[in-house]
VEXNU-358736 format. One record per residue (C-alpha): residue in one letter; x, y, z. Coordinates in nm, 3 decimals, always signed. Layout:
<lummars>
LUMMAR residu       u       v       w
LUMMAR      a       X       Y       Z
...
</lummars>
This chain:
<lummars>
LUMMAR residu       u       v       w
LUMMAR      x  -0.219  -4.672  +4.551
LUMMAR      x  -0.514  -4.645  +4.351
LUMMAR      x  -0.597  -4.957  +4.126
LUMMAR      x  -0.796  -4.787  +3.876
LUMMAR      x  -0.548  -4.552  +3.746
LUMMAR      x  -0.310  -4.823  +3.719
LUMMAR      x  -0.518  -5.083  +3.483
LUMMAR      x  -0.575  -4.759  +3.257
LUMMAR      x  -0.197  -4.683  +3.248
LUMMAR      x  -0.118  -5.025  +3.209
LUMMAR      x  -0.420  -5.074  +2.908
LUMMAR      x  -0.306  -4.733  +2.738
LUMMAR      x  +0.039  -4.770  +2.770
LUMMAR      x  -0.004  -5.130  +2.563
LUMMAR      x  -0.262  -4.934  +2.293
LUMMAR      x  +0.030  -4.653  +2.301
LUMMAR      x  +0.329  -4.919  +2.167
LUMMAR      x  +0.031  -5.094  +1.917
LUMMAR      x  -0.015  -4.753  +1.777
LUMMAR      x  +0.297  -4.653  +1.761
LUMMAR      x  +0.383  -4.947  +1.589
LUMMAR      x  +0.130  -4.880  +1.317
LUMMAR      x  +0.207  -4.534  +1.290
LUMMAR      x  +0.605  -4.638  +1.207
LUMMAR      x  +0.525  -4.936  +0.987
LUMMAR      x  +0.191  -4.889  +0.798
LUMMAR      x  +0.049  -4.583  +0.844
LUMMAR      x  +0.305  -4.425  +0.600
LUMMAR      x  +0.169  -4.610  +0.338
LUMMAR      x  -0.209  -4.449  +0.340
LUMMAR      x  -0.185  -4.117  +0.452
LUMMAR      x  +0.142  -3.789  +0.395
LUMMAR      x  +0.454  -3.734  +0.600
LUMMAR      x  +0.273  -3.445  +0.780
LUMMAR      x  -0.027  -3.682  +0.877
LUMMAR      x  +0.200  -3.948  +0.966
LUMMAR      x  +0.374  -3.707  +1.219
LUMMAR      x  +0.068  -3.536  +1.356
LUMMAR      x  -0.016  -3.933  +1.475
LUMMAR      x  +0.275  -3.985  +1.623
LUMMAR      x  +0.228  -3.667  +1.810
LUMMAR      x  -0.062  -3.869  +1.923
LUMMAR      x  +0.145  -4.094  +2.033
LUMMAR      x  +0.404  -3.935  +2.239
LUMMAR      x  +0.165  -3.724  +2.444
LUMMAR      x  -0.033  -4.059  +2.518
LUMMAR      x  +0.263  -4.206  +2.648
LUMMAR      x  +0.386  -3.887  +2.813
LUMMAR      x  +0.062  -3.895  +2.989
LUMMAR      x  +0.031  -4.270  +3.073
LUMMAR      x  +0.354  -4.236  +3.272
LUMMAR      x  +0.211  -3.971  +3.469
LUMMAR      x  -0.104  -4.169  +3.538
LUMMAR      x  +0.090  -4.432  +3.677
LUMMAR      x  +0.270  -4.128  +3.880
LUMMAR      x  -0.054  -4.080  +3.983
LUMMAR      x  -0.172  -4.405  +4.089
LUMMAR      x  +0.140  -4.443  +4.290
LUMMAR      x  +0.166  -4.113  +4.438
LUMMAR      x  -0.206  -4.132  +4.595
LUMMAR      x  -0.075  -4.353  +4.866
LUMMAR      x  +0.127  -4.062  +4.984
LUMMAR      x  -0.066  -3.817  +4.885
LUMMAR      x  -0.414  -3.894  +4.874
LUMMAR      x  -0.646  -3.634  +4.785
LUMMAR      x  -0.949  -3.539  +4.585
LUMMAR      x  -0.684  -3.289  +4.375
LUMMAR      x  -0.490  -3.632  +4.328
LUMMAR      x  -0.770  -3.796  +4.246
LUMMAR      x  -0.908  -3.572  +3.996
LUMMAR      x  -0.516  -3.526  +3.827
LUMMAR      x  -0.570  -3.890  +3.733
LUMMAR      x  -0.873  -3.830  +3.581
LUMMAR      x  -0.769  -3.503  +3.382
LUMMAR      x  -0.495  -3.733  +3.235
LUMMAR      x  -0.738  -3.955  +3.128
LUMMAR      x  -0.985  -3.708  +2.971
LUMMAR      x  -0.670  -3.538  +2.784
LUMMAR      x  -0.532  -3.857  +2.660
LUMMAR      x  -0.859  -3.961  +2.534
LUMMAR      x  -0.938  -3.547  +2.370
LUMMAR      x  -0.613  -3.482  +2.285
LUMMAR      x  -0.438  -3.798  +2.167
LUMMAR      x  -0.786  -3.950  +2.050
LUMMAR      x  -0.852  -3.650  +1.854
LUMMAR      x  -0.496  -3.694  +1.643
LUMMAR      x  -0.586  -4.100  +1.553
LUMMAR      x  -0.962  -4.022  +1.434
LUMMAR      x  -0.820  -3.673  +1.195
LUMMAR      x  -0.570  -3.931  +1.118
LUMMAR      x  -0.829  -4.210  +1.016
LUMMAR      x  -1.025  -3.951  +0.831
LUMMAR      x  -0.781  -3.841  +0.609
LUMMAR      x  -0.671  -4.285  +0.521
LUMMAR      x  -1.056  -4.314  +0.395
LUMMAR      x  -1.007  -3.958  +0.201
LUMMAR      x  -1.332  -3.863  +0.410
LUMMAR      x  -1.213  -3.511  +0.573
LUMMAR      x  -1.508  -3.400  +0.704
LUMMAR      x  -1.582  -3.268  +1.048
LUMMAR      x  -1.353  -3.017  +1.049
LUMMAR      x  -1.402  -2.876  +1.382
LUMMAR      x  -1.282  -3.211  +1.477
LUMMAR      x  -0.925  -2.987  +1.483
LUMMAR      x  -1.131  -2.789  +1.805
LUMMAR      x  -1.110  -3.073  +2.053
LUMMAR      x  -0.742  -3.175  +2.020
LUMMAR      x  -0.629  -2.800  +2.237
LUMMAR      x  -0.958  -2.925  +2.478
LUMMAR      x  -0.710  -3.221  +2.524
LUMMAR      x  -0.404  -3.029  +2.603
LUMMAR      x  -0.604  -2.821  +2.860
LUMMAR      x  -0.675  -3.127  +3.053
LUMMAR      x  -0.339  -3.210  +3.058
LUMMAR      x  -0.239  -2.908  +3.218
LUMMAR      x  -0.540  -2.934  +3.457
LUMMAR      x  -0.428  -3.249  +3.548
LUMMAR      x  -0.069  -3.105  +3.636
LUMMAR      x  -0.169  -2.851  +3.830
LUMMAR      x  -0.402  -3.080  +4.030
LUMMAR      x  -0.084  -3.245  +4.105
LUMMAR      x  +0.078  -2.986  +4.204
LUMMAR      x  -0.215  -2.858  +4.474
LUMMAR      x  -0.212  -3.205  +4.552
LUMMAR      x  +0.148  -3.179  +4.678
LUMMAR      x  +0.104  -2.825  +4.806
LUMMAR      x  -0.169  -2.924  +4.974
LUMMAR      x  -0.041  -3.231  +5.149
LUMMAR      x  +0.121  -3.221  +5.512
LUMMAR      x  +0.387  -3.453  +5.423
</lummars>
């Protein structure tokens, strides 16, 4: 099992429901529909991603590996890129400041992580003589 990974899922799997929370209940009050759902998109793929995190932390004691190792930490990089990227474009456009535009650039940098991190599963079980 690997510890780290699983006081991250547990920590962003909290922020996840406190976001969420905001996003259903005040959020629609500051900023459009549109904005309102490109947070919650936020949302979802942070949650996606903290349950396969805690796949990850679990599945090391099987299958520990560097490609394990570093799936857990691609999850992590894309939650914070992808996800993180959705809240602050989000937050922008509540104080009416929508600036840094290419802000929009690092939300696909996100996604890429994620599916780096999936594939390092996946070598991670391919990999594995179990």
């Amino acid at each position: 099992m690997h510890k780290s990974f699983l006081v991250w899922a547990a920590a962003l799997g909290a922020l996840a429901v406190i976001l969420g929370a905001f996003g259903a209940h005040k959020l629609q009050e500051l900023v459009s529909e549109k904005d309102v759902r490109t947070f919650q998109t936020g949302v979802t793929y942070q949650f996606y991603h903290v349950f396969a995190l805690f796949a990850v932390a679990v599945l090391y004691a099987t299958f520990p590996s560097t490609t394990m190792v570093w799936a857990g930490r691609c999850f992590l990089i894309g939650i914070l890129l992808f996800s993180g990227s959705l809240y602050v474009m989000t937050l922008l456009k509540t104080t009416g400041d929508v600036g840094l535009r290419g802000l929009g650039i690092i939300t696909p940098i996100g996604g890429v992580f994620f599916i780096a991190g999936w594939i390092c599963m996946l070598m991670s079980f391919i990999k594995s003589s179990n």
